[in-house]
C-alpha positions, 0 to 999 in steps of 0.5 A: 524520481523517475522522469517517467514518474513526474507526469503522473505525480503533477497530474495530482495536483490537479482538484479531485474531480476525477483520479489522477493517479495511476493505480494499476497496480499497487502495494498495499498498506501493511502494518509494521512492513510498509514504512518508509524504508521499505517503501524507498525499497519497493521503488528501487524495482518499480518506478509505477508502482503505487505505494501506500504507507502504514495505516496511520491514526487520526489521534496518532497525527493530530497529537502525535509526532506528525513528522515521524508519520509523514516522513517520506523520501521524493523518490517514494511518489507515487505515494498515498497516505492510509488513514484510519478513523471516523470523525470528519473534522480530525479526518480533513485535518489529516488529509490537510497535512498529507498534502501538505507534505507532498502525499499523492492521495489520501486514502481511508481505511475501511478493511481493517478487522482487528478488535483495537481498531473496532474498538475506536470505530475504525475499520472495517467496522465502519462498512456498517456505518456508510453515511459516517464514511460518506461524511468522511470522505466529503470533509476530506475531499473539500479539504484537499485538492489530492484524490481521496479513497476508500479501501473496504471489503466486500462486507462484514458478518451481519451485514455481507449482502451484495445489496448492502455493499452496493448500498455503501459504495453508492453512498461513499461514492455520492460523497465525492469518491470515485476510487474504491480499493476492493479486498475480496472477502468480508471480513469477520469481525468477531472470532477471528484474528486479523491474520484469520481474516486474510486466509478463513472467509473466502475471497470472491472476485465474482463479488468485486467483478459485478461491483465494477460492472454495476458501477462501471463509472467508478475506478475499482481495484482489486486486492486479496489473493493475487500471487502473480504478475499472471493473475494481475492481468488477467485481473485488469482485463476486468478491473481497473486496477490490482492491489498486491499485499503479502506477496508484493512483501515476502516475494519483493523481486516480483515488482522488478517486471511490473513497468515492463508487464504492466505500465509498457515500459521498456526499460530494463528489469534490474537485477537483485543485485543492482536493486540492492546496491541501490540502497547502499547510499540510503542505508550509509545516510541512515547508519550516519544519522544514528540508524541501525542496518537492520532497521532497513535490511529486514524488508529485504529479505525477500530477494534471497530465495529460490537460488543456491545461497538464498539461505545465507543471504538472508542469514547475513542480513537477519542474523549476522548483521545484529553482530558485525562490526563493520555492517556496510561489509556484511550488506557488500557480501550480501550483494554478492551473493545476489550476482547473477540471480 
């Protein structure tokens, strides 16, 4: 962990009667990409960073392997648990447990539109339930002394109103809540694809805008569609804060700037090459524990573009490496071709 990092990392500890932790700009929580290897990643080139894990299911916690759901490196803080669910009693044991093992903020899931999810009322499905997430998020904030948030979108098919969604957030926020992660579009519940529902119903930032102007006590974050380090502060001239997804992933070297563009940090951007040498040790511990390269190598993948030899950088690092025999020589290479980009 940074030292620059510690200040805002203790601060969480502090009772949840306000935000502690910094979240001008975040990662979200993406399924399948944002585990704990990616995550140890992303912090190699942000040290301010806010970074989310997966969305993690109450059952999945409660009667599953725990551990292997929380596991998190130190240097991964800031760091927030994404949890998904609708029960208040299973939703305080969670955000028991992610305090427990160290997690900066817990955060609940109210964006997600995919038909599993609805189907075991989690979700975006619950914008159409504000008292039930109130009820959530008031058992989790007397349960933990860690900042509990919300993450939604600007409504769902039947219920898209602006009266409708000042009409959740006005009730969450009387529970207790008082960070609000804002994705910009609603989302479509039935007919569309959780893919679909990033890219068909248009985003509206004008929506999120009045939102933060009608609720100008609250922290609002904004997520969905933002590509550049540009747009992000642009974004913060009226937000409190930015949420990056798919771009944050595909585009990772972006992160490298945002210390210095963001948080006013002078310290030095590393290069690919440094931030990808960073991981050698990592990967060393996890090929010793039995671990496969490829387990962390596919979130990389991200550094090679936009460069001669992007193409076989990521070529050794999704293709060869499943072949080699000696695989810490393949990522050696593959830092190789990184120098000087």
């Amino acid at each position: 962990m940074s030292e620059a990092t510690k200040p805002a990392i203790q601060a969480t500890k502090a009772a949840n009667t306000g935000t502690t932790v910094d979240r001008r700009f975040s990662v979200a929580p993406m399924m399948d990409w944002t585990d704990h290897h990616c995550r140890y990643f992303l912090r190699q080139l942000s040290g301010h960073a806010l970074l989310y894990t997966e969305m993690v299911t109450t059952g999945a916690l409660i009667n599953g392997d725990a551990a292997r759901f929380l596991r998190h490196e130190e240097a991964e803080h800031p760091l927030a648990l994404q949890l998904g669910g609708s029960v208040p009693a299973d939703l305080a044991t969670c955000a028991r447990m992610a305090e427990a093992a160290g997690y900066d903020e817990v955060n609940l899931n109210v964006g997600c539109p995919s038909d599993r999810v609805q189907n075991n009322l989690m979700g975006a499905c619950l914008m159409a339930h504000p008292a039930l997430v109130a009820d959530c998020v008031k058992a989790m904030r007397d349960a933990v002394g860690i900042d509990v948030t919300v993450k939604h979108r600007i409504g769902i098919n039947g219920r898209d109103s602006y009266a409708e969604l000042c009409d959740f957030v006005g009730q969450v926020q009387e529970a207790g809540c008082r960070s609000f992660t804002v994705h910009a579009r609603i989302a479509i519940l039935e007919g569309l694809s959780p893919k679909q529902n990033r890219e068909v119903p248009p985003l509206r930032y004008d929506i999120a805008a009045q939102l933060k102007r009608d609720f100008p006590h609250l922290e609002i974050i904004l997520n969905g569609g933002i590509k550049t380090l540009e747009e992000c502060r642009e974004h913060l001239q009226t937000f409190d804060g930015v949420m990056l997804g798919r771009e944050a992933y595909h585009n990772p070297y972006l992160l490298a700037q945002v210390d210095q563009q963001l948080f006013g940090s002078d310290s030095p951007v590393i290069s690919r090459a440094d931030a990808l040498r960073a991981m050698r040790p990592y990967i060393e511990r996890h090929l010793a524990d039995g671990g496969a390269m490829h387990h962390i190598t596919r979130h990389v993948l991200g550094l090679g573009q936009g460069f001669p030899g992007a193409r076989r950088f990521r070529q050794l690092l999704s293709v060869d490496i499943h072949k080699a025999q000696t695989p810490l020589a393949l990522l050696d290479q593959a830092i190789e071709l990184l120098e000087g980009r």
